[in-house]
C-alpha positions in Angstrom: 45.5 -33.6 38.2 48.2 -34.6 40.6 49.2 -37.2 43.2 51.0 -36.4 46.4 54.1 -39.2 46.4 57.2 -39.4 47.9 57.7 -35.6 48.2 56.9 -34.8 44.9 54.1 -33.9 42.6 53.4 -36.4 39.8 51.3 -34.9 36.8 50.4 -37.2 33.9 50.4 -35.9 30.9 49.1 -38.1 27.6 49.9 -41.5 29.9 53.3 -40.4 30.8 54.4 -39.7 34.4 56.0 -36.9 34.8 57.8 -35.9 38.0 58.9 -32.6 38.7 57.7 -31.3 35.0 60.2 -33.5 32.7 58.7 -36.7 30.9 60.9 -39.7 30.7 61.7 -40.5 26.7 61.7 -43.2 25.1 65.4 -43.8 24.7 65.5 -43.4 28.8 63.1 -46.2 29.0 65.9 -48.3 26.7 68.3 -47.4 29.1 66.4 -48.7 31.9 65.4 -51.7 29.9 68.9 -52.4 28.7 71.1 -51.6 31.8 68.9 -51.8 35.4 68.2 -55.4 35.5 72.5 -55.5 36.1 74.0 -52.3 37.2 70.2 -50.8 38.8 70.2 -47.6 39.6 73.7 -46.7 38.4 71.9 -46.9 35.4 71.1 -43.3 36.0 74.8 -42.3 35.5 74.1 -43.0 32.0 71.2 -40.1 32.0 71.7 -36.5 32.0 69.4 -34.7 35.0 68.2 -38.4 35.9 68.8 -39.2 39.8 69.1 -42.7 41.2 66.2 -42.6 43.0 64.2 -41.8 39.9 65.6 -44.2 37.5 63.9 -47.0 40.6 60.9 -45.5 40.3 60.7 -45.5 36.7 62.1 -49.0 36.4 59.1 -50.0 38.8 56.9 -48.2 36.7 58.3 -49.9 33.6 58.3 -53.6 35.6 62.2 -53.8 35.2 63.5 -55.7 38.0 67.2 -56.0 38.6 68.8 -59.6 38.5 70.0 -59.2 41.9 66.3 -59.0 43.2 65.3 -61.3 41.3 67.5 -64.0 42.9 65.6 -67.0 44.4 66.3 -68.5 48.0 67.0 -71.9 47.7 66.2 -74.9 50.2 69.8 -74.9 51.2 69.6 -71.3 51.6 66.5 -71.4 53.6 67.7 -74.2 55.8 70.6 -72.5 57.0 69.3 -69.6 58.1 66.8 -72.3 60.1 69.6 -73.7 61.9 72.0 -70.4 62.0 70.0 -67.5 62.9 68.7 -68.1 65.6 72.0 -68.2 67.6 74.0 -66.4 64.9 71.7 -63.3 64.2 73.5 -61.5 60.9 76.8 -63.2 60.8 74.5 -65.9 59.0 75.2 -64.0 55.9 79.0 -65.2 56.3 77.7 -68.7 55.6 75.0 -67.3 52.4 77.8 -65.7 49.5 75.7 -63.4 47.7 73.4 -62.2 50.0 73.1 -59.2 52.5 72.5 -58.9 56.1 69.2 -57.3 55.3 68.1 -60.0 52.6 69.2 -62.7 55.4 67.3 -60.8 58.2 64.1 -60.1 55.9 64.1 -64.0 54.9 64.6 -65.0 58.8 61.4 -62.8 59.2 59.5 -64.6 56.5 60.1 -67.7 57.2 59.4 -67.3 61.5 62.6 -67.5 62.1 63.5 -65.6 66.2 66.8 -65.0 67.7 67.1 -67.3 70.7 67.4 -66.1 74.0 71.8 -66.2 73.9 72.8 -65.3 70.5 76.4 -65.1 69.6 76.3 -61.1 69.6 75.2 -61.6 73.2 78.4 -63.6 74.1 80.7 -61.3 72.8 79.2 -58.2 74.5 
């Protein structure tokens, strides 16, 4: 039995997933375990014939979450993108060390956060 996903075909073979006909180890699943929650899918550089984009998939599979995702937004965090991004748009992440314009942006969007009319990108253009 398969599953369409992605582009390729999963098969499961005695509760494993396999993708593309090689079954991921035990001592893969360490690796994951031991090195995604920190370096994420670098992790696969550790693996031979293990592509980035695989080692995510078996990390979600597995429930590994890397520490960087696992980051919280604080109050303060929150309450600057509140009074900042509406005008300021991404150069909000300037003012939030540790965080990316798409984390900032994504979080704006969560919390109802719009652009106002005149944003500083508009004044410079």
């Amino acid at each position: 039995m398969y599953n369409h996903c992605l582009g390729y075909f999963l098969f499961k073979i005695k509760g494993c997933i396999v993708v593309n006909g090689k079954p991921w180890n035990s001592t893969e699943d360490e690796i994951i375990k031991k090195y995604y929650p920190t370096e994420r899918s670098k992790c696969a550089l550790r693996m031979e014939d293990r592509k980035r984009k695989s080692v995510i998939n078996r990390a979600m599979q597995l429930g590994v979450t890397s520490k960087k995702a696992a980051k919280k937004w604080s109050k303060e965090e929150e309450d600057i993108i509140r009074e900042f991004y509406p005008k300021e748009l991404n150069q909000t992440v300037l003012r939030l060390p540790g965080r990316s314009k798409v984390s900032v942006s994504s979080r704006a969007r969560i919390l109802g956060v719009r652009p106002t009319g005149e944003s500083k990108i508009d004044s410079i253009i």
